[in-house]
C-alpha positions as CSV (number, residue, x, y, z in Angstrom):
1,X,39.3,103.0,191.5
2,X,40.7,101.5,188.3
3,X,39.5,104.3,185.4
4,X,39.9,103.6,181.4
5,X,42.7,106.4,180.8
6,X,42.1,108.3,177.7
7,X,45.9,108.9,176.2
8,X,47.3,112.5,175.2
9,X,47.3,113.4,171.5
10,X,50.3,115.5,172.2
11,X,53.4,114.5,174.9
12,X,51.1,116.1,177.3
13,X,47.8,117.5,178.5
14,X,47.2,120.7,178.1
15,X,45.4,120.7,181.4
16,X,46.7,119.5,184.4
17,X,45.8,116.4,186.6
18,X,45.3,118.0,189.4
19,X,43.3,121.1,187.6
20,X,40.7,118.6,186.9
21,X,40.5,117.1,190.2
22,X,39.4,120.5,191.5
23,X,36.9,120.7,188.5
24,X,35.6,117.9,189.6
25,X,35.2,118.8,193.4
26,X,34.2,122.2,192.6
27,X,31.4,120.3,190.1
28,X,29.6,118.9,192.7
29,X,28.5,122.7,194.5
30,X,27.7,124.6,190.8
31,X,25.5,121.7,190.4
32,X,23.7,122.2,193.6
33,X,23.6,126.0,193.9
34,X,22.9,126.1,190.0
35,X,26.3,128.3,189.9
36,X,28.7,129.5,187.0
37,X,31.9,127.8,186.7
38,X,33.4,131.2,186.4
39,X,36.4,129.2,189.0
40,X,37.2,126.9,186.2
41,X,37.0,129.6,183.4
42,X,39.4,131.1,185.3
43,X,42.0,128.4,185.5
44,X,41.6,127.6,181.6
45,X,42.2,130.9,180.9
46,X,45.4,131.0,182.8
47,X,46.5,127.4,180.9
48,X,45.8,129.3,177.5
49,X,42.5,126.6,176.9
50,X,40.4,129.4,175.7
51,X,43.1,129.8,172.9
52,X,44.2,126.2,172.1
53,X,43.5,125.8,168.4
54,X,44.9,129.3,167.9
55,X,48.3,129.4,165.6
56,X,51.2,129.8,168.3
57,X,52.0,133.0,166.3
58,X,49.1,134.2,167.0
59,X,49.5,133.7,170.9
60,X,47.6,129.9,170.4
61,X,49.0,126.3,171.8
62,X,49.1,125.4,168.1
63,X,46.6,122.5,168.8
64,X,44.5,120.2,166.2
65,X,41.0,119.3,165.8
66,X,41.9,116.3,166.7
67,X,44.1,117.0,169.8
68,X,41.3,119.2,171.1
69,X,38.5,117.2,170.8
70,X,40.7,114.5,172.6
71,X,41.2,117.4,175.4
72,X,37.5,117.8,175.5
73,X,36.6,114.6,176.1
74,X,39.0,114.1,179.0
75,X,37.5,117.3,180.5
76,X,34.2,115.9,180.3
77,X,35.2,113.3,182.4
78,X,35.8,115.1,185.5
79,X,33.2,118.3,185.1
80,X,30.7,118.1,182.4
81,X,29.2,121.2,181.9
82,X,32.3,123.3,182.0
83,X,33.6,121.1,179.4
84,X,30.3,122.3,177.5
85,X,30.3,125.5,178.6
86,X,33.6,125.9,176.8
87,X,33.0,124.2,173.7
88,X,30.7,127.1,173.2
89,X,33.6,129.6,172.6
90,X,35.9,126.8,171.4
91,X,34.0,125.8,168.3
92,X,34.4,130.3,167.2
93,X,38.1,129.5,167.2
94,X,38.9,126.4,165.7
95,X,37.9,127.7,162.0
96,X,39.9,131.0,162.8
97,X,42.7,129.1,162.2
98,X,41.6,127.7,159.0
99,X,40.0,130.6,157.6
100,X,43.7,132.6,158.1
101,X,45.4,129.1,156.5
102,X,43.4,129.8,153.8
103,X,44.5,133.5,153.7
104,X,41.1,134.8,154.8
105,X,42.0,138.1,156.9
106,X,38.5,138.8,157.8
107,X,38.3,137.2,161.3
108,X,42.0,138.7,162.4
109,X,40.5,140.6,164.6
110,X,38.4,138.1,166.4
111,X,42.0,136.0,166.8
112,X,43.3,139.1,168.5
113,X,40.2,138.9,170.7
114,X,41.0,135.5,171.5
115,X,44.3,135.8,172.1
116,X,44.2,138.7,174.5
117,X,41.7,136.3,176.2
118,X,38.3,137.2,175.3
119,X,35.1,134.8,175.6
120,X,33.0,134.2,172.5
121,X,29.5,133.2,173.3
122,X,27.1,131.7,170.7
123,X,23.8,133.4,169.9
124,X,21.9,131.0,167.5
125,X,19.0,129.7,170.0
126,X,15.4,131.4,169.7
127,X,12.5,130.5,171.0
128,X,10.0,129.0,168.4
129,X,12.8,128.9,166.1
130,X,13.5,125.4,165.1
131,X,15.6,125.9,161.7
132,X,18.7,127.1,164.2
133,X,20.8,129.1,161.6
134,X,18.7,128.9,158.6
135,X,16.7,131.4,159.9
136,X,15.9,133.4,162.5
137,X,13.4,135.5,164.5
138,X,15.8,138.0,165.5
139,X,16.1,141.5,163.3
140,X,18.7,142.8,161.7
141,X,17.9,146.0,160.4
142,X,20.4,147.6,158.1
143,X,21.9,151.0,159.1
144,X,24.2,153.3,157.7
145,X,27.9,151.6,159.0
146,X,26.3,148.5,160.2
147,X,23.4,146.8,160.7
148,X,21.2,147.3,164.4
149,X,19.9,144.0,166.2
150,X,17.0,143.5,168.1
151,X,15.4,139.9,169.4
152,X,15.6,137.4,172.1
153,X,18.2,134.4,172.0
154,X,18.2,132.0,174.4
155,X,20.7,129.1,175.5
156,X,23.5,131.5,175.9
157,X,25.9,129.7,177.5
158,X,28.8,131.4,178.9
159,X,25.9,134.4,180.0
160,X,27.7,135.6,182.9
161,X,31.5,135.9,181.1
162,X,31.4,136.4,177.6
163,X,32.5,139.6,175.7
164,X,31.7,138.7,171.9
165,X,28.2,137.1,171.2
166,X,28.4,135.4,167.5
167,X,24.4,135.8,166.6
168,X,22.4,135.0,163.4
169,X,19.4,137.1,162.5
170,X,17.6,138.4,159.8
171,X,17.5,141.3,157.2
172,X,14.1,142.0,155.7
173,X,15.1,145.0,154.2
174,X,14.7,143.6,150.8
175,X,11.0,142.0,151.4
176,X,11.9,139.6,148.1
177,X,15.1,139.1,149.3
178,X,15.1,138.5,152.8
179,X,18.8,137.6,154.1
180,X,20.8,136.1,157.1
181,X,23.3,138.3,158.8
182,X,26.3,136.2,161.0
183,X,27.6,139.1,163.2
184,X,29.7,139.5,166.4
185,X,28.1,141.5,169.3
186,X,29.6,142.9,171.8
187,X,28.7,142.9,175.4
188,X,27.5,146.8,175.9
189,X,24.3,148.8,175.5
190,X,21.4,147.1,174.5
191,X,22.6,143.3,175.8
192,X,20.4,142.1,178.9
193,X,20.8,139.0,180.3
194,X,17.9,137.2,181.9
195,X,17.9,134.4,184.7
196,X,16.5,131.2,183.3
197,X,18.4,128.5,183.4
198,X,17.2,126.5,186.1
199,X,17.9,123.1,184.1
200,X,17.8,119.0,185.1
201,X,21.4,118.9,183.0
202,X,24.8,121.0,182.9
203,X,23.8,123.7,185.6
204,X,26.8,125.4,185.8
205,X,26.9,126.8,181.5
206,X,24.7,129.4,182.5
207,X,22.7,128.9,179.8
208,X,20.7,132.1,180.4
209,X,18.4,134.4,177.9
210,X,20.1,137.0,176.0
211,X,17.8,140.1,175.2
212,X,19.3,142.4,172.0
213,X,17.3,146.0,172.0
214,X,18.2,147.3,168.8
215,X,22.3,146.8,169.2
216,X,24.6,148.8,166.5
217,X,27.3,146.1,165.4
218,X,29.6,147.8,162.4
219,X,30.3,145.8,158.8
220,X,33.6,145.0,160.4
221,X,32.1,142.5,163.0
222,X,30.2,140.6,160.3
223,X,31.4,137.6,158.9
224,X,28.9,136.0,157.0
225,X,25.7,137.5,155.0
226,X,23.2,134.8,152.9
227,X,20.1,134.9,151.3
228,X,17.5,132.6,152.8
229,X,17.6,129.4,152.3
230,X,20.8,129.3,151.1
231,X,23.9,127.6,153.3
232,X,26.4,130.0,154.9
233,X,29.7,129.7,153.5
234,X,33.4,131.1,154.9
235,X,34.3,131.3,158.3
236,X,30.3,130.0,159.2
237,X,30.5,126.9,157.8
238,X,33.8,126.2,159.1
239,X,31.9,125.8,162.3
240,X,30.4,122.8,162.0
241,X,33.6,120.1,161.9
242,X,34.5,121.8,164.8
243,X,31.3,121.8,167.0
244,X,29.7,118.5,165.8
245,X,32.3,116.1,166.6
246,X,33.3,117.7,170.2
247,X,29.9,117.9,171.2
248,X,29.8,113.7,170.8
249,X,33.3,113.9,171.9
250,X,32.1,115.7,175.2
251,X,28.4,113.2,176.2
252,X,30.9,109.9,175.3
253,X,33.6,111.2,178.3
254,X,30.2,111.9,180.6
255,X,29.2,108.4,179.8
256,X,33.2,106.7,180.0
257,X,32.9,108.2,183.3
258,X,29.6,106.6,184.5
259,X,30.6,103.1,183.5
260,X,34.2,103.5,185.2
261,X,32.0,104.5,188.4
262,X,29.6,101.9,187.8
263,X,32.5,99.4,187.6
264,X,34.4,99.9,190.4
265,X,31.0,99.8,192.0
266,X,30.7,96.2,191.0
267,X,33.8,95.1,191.9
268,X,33.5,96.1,195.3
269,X,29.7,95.9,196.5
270,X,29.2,92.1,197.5
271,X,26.2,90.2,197.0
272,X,24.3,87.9,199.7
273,X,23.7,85.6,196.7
274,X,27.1,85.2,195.9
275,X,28.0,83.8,198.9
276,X,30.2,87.1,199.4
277,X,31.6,87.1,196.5
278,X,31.1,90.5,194.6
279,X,28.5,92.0,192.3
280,X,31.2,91.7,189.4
281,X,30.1,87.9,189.3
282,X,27.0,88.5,188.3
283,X,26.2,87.2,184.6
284,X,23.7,90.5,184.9
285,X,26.3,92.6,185.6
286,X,29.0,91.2,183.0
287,X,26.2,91.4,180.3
288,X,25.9,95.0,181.0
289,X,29.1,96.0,181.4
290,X,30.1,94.2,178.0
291,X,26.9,96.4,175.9
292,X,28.3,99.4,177.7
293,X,31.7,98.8,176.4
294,X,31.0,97.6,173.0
295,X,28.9,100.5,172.4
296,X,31.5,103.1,173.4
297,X,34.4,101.6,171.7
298,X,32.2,101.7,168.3
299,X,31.2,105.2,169.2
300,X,34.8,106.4,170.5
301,X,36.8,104.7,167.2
302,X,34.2,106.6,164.8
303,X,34.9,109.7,166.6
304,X,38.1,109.8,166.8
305,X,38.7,108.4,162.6
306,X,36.4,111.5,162.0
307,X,38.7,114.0,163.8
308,X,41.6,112.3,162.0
309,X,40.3,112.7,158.8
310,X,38.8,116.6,159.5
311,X,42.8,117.9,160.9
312,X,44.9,116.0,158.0
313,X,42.0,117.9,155.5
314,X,40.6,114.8,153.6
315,X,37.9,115.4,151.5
316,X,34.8,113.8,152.9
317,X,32.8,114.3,149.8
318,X,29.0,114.6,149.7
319,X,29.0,112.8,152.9
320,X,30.5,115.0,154.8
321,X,27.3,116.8,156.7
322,X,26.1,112.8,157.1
323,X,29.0,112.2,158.6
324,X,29.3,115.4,161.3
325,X,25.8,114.7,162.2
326,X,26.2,111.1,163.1
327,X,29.1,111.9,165.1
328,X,26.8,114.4,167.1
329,X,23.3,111.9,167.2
330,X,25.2,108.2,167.5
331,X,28.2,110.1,170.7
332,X,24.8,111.4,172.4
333,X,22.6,108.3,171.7
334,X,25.5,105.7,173.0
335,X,25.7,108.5,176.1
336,X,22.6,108.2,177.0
337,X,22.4,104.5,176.7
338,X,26.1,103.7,178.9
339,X,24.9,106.2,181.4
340,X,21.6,104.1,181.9
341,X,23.4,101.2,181.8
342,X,25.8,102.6,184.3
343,X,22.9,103.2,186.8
344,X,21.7,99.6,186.3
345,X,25.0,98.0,187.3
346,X,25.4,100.1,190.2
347,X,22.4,99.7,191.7
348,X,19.8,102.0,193.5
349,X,22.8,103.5,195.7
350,X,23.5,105.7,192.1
351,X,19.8,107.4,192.8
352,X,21.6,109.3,196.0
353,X,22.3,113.3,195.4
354,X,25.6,112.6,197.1
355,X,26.9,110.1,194.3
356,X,28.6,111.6,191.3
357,X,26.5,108.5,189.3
358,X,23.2,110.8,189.8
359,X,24.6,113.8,187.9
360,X,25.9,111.8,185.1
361,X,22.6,110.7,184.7
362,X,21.2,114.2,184.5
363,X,23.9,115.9,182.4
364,X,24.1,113.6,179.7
365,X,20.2,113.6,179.2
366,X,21.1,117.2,177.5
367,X,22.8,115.7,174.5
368,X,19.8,115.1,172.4
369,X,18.9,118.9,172.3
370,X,21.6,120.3,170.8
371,X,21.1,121.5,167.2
372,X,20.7,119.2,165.1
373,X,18.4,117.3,167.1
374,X,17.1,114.3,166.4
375,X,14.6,115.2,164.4
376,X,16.5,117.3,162.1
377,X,19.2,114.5,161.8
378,X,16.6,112.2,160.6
379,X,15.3,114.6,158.2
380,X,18.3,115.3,156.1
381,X,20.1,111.8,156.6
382,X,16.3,110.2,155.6
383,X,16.4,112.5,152.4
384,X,20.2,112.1,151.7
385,X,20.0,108.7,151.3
386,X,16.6,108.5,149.4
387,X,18.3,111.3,146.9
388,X,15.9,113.8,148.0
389,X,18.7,116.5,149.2
């Protein structure tokens, strides 16, 4: 099958070809059995993945936004929800290396973590809690030394392998002054992990529920504290031009893969109509192909001037949010739409379990939950533009 290759930022991959072929084997089974992808954790931990963006002093492969998000996309090609999965410790250690650019020692010790080949988790999902990290339904009650944490997060990807848990939750200690504490927990006493994830999409993140009973985390494992309604600043912020973008960057490779599928399935399925000749023929077929295209190259060329812009450190201006949140909502949106497009010119063969078509379709339908969802977008792009925030 002819594929669209997506080209190396770098003179080469950081993961191999052959690597992802076995992701994308092994895909099929965690998909089925609703199984971590502890296999492929595994091998990106041995290719020094979980440390990419990492300084290479620091025991890192040295490598941009930019080159990374490119890596992420390619992975998403060939095993979807490990290429989510990750992105969920990922996104922790891309602004390590900014905030120790900028000379900020206070998340040193989490680069050590990293580099010794921890797994950061992220904490920020709660149920009812639809503000993400603006506020929070989990506790954080000061203590002498630290702070102790008690609530329920849920969407924990990575359940079943990480060792740091980066949480938000609140301190009401000062009634007219409630705050938000950003703190690292680590897997111990108190943590309990609960089954849920039994999901349409992206089976194999693990995305179970995280139960914190009153965990002690020290002021040394804290890295961000806000009032409410105020936005976090530091290390916390730094976040977002590395999660935003990599997120669109991962639902654009599910849906480059769908219409490469979909495309070799049109160029060799014939049709009785045709006289033999193949489905490629069809003006149907070439109409659809073309809107899949057109949309992706509009979505991929927006990406990829964003990640440009965020590694050589232009200043975005007051546009900046706007822009990291369309590069989440468009990537997911123009996902969705190839994907279905994909299933269209390949015919009701793609509805089979047994054809890789029938997954794409399920994984990228997760794309439009991740915070900010689409109503949240909407929200603050609707009131940026009016002047209203």
């Amino acid at each position: 099958m002819t594929e669209t290759t997506i080209q190396p930022t770098t003179t080469e991959w950081v993961i191999p070809e052959d690597t992802l072929e076995r992701f994308r084997e092994r895909a099929v089974a965690h998909d089925r059995d609703n199984t971590f992808f502890a296999d492929d954790l595994a091998d990106l931990s041995e290719l020094g993945y979980l440390r990419a963006t990492l300084p290479v002093e620091r025991g890192g492969l040295g490598l941009t936004l930019h080159q990374l998000n490119a890596e992420q996309r390619r992975l998403a090609t060939f095993a979807p929800a490990t290429a989510l999965g990750i992105n969920m410790h990922l996104y922790w250690v891309g602004p390590i290396t900014d905030q120790l650019a900028q000379g900020n020692s206070d998340v040193s010790w989490l680069a050590d973590e990293v580099a010794a080949g921890k797994v950061i988790a992220a904490g920020h999902g709660e149920p009812g809690n639809d503000l993400v990290i603006d506020d929070s339904t989990t506790i954080a009650t000061p203590v002498e030394g630290g702070y102790r944490i008690t609530g329920r997060k849920i969407f924990t990807s990575l359940s079943p392998a990480w060792d740091w848990l980066g949480v938000h939750a609140r301190d009401n200690s000062d009634p007219e002054h409630p705050k938000i504490v950003h703190t690292f927990i680590p897997r111990g006493e108190g943590v309990t992990t609960v089954e849920t994830w039994d999901t349409l999409s992206v089976r194999a993140t693990a995305s179970h529920d995280t139960l914190l009973d009153n965990v002690f985390v020290p002021h040394e494992r804290t890295v961000g504290v806000v009032e409410l309604g105020e936005q976090p600043t530091g290390y916390v912020a730094g976040i977002f031009p590395w999660v935003l973008p990599a997120l669109g960057n991962i639902y654009v490779g599910i849906a480059r893969r769908a219409l490469d599928l979909a495309i070799a399935s049109a160029t060799s399925r014939s049709a009785l109509s045709l006289d033999g000749e193949t489905v490629a023929h069809k003006p149907f077929t070439q109409y659809h192909v073309a809107e899949a295209e057109l949309a992706l190259e509009a979505v991929t060329g927006a990406l990829d001037d964003l990640t440009k812009s965020l590694t050589a450190g232009e200043d975005l201006g007051d546009r900046a949010l706007l822009r990291l949140f369309a590069a989440k909502e468009n990537s997911t949106r123009v996902g969705r739409q190839v994907t279905d497009l994909a299933l269209e010119i390949a015919g009701a063969g793609a509805l089979h379990r047994r054809n890789e078509l029938e997954r794409l379709y399920r994984d990228v339908r997760a794309g439009s939950f991740h915070p900010p969802n689409s109503d949240a977008v909407r929200a603050f792009v609707g009131a940026f533009a009016l002047g209203l925030a």
